[in-house]
LUMBA-578159 format. One line per 3 residues: number of its first residue (from 1); their letters; for each residue x, y, z of N, C-alpha, C, O. Coordinates in steps of 0.05 Angstrom, whole numbers. Each point is the difference from the previous one (the first is absolute). Last residue first. Example, Ala and Ser with C-alpha at 12.3 -4.5 7.8 and 13.67 -1.06 7.14 Angstrom:
2
2 = SA = 257:-45:142:16:24:1:-15:22:14:10:22:4 | -4:-137:-5:-18:24:0:18:24:0:21:0:13
REM end
This chain:
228
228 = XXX = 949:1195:2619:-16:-7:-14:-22:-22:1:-16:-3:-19 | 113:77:40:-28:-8:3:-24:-11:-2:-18:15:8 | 120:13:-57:-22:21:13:-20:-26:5:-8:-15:-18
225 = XXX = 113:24:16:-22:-18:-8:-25:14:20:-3:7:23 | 111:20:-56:-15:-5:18:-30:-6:-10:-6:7:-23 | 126:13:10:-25:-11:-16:-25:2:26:8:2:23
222 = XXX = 88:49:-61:-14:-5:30:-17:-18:-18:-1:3:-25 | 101:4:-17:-26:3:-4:-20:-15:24:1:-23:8 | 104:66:-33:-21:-17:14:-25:6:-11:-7:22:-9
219 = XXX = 127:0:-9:-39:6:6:-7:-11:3:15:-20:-1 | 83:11:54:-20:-12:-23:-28:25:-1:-11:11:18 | 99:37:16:-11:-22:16:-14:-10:-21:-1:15:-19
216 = XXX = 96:11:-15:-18:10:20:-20:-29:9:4:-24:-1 | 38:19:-89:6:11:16:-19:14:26:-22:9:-4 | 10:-77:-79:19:2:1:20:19:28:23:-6:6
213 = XXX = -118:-31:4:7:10:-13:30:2:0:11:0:22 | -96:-66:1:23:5:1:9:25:-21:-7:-2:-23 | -96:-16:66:16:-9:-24:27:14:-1:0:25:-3
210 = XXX = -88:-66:74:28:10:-10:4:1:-25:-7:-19:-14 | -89:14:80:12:-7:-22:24:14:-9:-2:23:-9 | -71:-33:93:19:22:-9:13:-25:-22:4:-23:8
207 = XXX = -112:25:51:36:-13:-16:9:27:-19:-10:19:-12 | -95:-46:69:18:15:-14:27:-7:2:5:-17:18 | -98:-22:-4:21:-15:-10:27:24:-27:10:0:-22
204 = XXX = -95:44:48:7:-23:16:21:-12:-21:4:6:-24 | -54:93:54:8:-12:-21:16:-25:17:10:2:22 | -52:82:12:-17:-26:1:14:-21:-18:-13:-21:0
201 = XXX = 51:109:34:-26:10:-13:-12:-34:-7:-20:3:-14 | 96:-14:60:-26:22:21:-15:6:-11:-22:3:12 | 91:-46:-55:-16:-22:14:-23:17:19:-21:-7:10
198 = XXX = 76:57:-69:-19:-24:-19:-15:-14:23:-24:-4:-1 | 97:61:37:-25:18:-7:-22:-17:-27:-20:11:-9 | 107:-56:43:-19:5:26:-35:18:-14:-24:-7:2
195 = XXX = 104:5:-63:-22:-37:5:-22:3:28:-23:-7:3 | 78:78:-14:-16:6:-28:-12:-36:4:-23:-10:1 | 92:36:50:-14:16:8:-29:4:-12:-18:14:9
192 = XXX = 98:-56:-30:-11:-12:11:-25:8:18:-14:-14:14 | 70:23:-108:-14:11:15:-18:-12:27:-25:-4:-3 | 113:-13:-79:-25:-13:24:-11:30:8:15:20:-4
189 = XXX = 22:8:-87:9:-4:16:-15:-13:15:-24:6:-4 | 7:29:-70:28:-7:-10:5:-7:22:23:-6:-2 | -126:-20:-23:22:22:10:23:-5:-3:5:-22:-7
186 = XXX = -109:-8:-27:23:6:-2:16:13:15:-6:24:0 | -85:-79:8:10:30:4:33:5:-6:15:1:20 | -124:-75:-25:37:3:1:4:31:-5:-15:14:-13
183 = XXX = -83:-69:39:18:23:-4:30:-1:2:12:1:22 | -110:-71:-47:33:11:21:3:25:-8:-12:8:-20 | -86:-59:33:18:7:-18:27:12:8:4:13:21
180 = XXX = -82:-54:25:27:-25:-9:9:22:-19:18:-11:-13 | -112:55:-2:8:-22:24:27:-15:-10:4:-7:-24 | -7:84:-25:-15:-20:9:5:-16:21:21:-8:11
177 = XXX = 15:120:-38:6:-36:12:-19:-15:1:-13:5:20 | 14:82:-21:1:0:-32:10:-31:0:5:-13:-20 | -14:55:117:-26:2:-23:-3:0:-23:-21:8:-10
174 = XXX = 100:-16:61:-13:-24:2:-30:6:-7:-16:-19:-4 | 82:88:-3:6:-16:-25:-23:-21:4:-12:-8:-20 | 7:77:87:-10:-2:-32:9:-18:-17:-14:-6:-19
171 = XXX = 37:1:99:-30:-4:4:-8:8:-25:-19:-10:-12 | 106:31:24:-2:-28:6:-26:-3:0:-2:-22:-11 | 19:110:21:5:-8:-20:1:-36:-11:-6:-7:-23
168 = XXX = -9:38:119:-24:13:-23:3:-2:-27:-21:-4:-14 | 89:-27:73:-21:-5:6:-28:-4:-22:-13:-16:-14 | 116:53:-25:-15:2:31:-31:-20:8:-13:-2:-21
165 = XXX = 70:19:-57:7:-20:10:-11:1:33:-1:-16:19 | -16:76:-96:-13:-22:-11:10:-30:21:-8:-23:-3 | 31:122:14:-34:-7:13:5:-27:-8:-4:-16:19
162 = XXX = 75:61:-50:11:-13:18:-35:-10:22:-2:-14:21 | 17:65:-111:-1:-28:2:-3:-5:30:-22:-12:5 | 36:102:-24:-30:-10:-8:0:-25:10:-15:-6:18
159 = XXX = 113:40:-22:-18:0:23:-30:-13:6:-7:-14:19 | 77:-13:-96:-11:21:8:-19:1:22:-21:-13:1 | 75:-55:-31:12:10:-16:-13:31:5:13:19:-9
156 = XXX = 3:-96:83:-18:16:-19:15:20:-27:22:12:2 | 12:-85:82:7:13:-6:-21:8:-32:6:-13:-21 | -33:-42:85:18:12:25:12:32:-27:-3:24:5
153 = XXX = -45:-105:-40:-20:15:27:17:22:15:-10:16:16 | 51:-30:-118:-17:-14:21:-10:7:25:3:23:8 | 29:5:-88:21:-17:4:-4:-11:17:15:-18:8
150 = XXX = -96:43:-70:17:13:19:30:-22:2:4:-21:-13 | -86:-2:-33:-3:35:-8:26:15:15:7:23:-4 | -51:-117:-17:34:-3:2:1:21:-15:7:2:-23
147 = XXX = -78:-79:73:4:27:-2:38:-2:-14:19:-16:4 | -119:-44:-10:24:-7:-3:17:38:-12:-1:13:-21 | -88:-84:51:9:29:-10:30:3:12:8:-5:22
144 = XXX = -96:-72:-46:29:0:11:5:24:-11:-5:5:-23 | -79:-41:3:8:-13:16:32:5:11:11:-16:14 | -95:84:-36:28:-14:-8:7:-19:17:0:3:25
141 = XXX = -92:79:-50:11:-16:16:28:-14:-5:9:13:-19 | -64:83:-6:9:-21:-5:20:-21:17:22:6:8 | -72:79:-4:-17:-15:12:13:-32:-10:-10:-21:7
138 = XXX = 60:130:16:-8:-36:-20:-16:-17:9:4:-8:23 | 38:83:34:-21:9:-13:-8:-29:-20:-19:-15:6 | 100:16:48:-24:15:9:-28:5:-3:-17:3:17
135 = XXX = 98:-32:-67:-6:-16:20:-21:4:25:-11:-17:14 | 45:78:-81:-14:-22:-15:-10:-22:15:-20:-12:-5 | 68:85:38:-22:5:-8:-18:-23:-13:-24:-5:3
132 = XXX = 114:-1:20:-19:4:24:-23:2:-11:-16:-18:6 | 75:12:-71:-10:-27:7:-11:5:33:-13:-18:12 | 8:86:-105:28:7:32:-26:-36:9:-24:-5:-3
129 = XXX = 23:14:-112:-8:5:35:14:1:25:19:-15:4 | -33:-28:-109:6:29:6:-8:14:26:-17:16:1 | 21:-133:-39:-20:29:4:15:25:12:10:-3:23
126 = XXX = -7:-98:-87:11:27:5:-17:21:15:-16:15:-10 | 10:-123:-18:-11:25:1:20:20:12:12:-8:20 | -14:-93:-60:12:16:13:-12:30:-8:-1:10:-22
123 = XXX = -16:-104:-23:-10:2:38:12:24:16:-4:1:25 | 19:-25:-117:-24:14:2:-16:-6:28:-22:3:9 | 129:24:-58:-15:-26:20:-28:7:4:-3:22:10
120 = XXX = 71:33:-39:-17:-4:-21:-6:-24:5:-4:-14:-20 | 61:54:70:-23:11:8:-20:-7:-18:-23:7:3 | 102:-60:6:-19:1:26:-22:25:-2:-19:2:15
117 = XXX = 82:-9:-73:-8:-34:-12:-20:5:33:-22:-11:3 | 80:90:-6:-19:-1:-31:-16:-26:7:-25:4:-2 | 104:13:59:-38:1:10:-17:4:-20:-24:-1:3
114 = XXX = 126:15:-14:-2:-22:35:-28:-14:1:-5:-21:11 | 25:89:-91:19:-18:-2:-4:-29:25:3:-25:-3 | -39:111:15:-21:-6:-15:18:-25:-10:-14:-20:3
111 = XXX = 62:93:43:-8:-18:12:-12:-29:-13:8:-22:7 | 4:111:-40:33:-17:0:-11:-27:22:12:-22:-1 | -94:65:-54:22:21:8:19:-20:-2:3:-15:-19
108 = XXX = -103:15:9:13:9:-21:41:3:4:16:11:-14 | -77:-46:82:-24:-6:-20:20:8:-20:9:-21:-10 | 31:28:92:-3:-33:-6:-21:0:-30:-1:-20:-14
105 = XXX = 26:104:55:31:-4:-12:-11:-29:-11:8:-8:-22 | -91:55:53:21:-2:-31:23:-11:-5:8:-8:-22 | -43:7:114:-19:-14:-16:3:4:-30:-3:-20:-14
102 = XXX = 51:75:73:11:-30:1:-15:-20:-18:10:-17:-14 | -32:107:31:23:-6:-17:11:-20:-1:17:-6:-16 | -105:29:66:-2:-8:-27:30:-2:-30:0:-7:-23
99 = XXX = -28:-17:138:25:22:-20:-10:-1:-25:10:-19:-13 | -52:-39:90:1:18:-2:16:31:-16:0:25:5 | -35:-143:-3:21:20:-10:-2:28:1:-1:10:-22
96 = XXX = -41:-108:36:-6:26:5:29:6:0:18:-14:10 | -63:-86:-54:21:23:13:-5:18:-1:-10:7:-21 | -38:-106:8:1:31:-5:23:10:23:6:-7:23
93 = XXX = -38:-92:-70:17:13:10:-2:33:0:6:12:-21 | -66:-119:21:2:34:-3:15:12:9:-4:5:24 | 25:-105:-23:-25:10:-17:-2:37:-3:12:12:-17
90 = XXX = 72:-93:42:-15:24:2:-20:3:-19:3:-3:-24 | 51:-81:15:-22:6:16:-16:23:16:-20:-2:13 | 102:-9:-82:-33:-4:-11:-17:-7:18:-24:-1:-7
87 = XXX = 115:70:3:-10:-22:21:-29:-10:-13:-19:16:0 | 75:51:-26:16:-22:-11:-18:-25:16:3:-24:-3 | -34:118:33:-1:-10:-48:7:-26:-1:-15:-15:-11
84 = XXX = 52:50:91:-34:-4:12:-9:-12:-32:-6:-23:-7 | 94:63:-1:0:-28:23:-15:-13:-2:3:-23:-6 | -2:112:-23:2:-24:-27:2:-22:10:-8:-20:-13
81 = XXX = -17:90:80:-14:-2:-20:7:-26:-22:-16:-18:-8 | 85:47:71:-31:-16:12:-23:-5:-27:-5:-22:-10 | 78:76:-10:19:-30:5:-32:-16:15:-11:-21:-7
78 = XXX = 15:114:-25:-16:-19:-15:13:-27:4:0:-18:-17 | 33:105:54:14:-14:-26:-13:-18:-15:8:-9:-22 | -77:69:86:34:9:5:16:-15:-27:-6:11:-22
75 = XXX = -97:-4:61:15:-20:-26:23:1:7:8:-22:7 | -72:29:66:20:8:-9:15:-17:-28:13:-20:-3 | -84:-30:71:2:26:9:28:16:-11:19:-1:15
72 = XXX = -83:-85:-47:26:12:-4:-6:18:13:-22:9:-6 | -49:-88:12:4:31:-9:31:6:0:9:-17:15 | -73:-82:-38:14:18:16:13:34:-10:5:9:-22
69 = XXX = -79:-108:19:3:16:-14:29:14:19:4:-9:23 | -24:-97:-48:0:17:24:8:29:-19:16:1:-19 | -46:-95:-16:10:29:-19:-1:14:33:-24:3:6
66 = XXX = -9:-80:36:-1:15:-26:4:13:-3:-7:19:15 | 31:-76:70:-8:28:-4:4:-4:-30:22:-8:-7 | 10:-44:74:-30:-16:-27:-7:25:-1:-23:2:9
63 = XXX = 97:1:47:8:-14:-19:-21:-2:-25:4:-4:-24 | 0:86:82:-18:-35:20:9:-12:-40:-8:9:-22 | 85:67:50:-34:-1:-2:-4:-26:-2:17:-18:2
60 = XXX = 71:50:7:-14:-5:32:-27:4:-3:-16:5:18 | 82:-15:-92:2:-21:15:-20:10:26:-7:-18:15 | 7:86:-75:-19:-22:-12:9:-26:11:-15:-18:-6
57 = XXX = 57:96:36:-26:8:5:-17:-30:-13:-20:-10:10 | 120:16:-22:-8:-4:29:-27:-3:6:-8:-17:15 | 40:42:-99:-1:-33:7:-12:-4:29:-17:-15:9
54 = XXX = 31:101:-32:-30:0:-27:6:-36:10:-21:-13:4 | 90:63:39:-14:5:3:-26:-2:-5:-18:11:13 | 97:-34:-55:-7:-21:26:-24:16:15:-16:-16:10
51 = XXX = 50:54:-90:-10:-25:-1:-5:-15:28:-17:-17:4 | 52:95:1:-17:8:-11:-16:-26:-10:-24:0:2 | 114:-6:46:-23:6:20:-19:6:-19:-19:-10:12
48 = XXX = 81:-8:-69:-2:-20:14:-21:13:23:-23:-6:-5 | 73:53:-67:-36:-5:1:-4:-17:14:-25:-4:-1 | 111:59:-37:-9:-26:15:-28:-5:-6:-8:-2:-23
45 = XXX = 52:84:-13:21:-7:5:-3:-33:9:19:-15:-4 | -80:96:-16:-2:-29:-16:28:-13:9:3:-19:-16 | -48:92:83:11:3:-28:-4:-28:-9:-14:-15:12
42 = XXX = -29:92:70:3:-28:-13:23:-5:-27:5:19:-15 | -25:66:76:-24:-25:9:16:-28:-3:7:-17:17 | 37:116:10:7:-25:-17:-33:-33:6:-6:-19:16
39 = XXX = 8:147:3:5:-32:14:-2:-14:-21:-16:4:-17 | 2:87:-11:31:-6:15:-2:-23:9:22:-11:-4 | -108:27:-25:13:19:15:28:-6:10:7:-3:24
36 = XXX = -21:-67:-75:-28:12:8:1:18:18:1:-10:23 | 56:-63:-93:7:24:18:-30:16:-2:-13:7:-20 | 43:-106:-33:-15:23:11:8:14:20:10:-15:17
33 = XXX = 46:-38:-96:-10:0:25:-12:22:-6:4:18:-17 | 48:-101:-39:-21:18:-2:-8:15:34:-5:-15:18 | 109:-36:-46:-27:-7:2:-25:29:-2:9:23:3
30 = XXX = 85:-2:-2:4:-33:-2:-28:-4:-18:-2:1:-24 | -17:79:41:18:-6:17:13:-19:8:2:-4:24 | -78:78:-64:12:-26:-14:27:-3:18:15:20:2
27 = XXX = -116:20:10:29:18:-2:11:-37:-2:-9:-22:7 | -90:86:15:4:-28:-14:37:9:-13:7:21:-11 | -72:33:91:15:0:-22:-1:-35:-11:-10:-19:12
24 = XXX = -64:96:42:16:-32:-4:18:5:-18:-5:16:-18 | -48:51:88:22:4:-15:3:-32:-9:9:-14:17 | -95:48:40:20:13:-11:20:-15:-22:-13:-9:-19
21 = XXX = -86:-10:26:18:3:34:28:10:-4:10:-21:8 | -61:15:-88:-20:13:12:-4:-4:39:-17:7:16 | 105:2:-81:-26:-11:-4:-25:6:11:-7:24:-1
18 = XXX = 104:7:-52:-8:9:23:-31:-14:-2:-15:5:-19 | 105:-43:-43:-27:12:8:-10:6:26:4:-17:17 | 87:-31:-88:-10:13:31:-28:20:-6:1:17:-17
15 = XXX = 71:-93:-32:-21:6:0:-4:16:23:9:-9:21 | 67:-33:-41:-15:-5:-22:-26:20:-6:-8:9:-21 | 115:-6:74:-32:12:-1:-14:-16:-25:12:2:-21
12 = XXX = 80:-41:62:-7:15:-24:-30:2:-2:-15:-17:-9 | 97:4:92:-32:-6:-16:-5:14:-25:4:24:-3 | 109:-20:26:-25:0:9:-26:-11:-9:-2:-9:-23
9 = XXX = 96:-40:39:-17:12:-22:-19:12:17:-10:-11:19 | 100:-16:22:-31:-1:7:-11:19:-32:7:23:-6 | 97:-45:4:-13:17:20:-32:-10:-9:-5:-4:-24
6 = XXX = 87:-38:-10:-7:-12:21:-19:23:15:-5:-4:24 | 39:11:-110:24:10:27:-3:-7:20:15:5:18 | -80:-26:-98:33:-20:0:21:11:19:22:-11:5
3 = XXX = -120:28:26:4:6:-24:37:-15:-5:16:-8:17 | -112:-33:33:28:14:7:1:7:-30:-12:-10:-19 | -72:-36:77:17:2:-24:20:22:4:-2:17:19
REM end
């Protein structure tokens, strides 16, 4: 947006809090956006990779799969989340959400407008948690986990993350994986480096998924099939 001299409106701060990983803002800009230590996560401007990411994961489960349950890695705009809601063959939807300021902008806040009708979905759980950890530790199982904490394998919104694409991090998600369960991974960019590191930690019938963007290279979404 422009002002009538044609100069760049600035962001208009909605919201800023220091968290319990540092700094998120919520800032108005055309569209709704997050800023997470200075780095640009996400905004409402599209949602196309955020839906294709929640489609992708339920075209590459075993078709005769019931209510298939699945995890959100990252509320961020709630474009996955209300996607996953809109869908009547998801059965248990939970999302980890490490920021507890984000988890208000959607419960009480400027967001809650995108994801009200999805959180008051009674298949959707909310859980308050760094998603390494959760993935780590959860004795709870999923037919499809479905990441979109980062800009992706290559580029992290914070150092911590960057375990969750390694080897060892890959071995955790496929322990919150049922047998045949997928893993899709959001990124703004291919990573080809990152399909290789699915097929080494064991994952099959791995694929790279496009989605055109007005400029630059397409996001994508990795998919890969755990084992079974």
């Amino acid at each position: 947006m422009s002002t009538p001299y044609g100069i760049p409106e600035a962001p208009e701060v909605l919201d800023r809090r220091e968290g319990p990983y540092g700094e998120v803002v919520l800032r108005r800009h055309g569209g709704l956006q997050i800023i997470a230590n200075g780095c640009f996560l996400m905004d409402t401007s599209d949602g196309r990779s955020e839906r294709l990411l929640v489609d992708a994961a339920l075209a590459a489960l075993d078709p005769g799969a019931a209510e298939p349950s699945v995890l959100i890695g990252g509320l961020g705009v709630g474009f996955s989340l209300a996607h996953a809601a809109g869908q009547e063959r998801w059965g248990r939807i939970a999302v980890v959400e490490r920021e507890p300021a984000i988890i208000g902008w959607h419960r009480s806040g400027p967001l809650a407008e995108l994801s009200g009708a999805a959180l008051a979905d009674p298949r959707t759980e909310i859980v308050e948690q760094d998603l390494i950890t959760y993935v780590n530790e959860t004795s709870d199982t999923f037919d499809a986990l479905c990441l979109d904490i980062d800009n992706g394998p290559d580029w992290t919104v914070d150092e911590g993350n960057e375990g969750l694409y390694s080897p060892d991090g890959l071995a955790a998600c496929a322990r919150v994986l049922k047998p045949r369960g997928v893993l899709a991974v959001w990124s703004a960019k291919p990573s080809p480096e990152f399909e290789g590191t699915l097929r080494n930690a064991g994952f099959r019938q791995v694929r790279t998924e496009e989605i055109p963007v007005a400029r630059g290279v397409p996001d994508v979404v990795h998919i890969g099939v755990r084992p079974g």
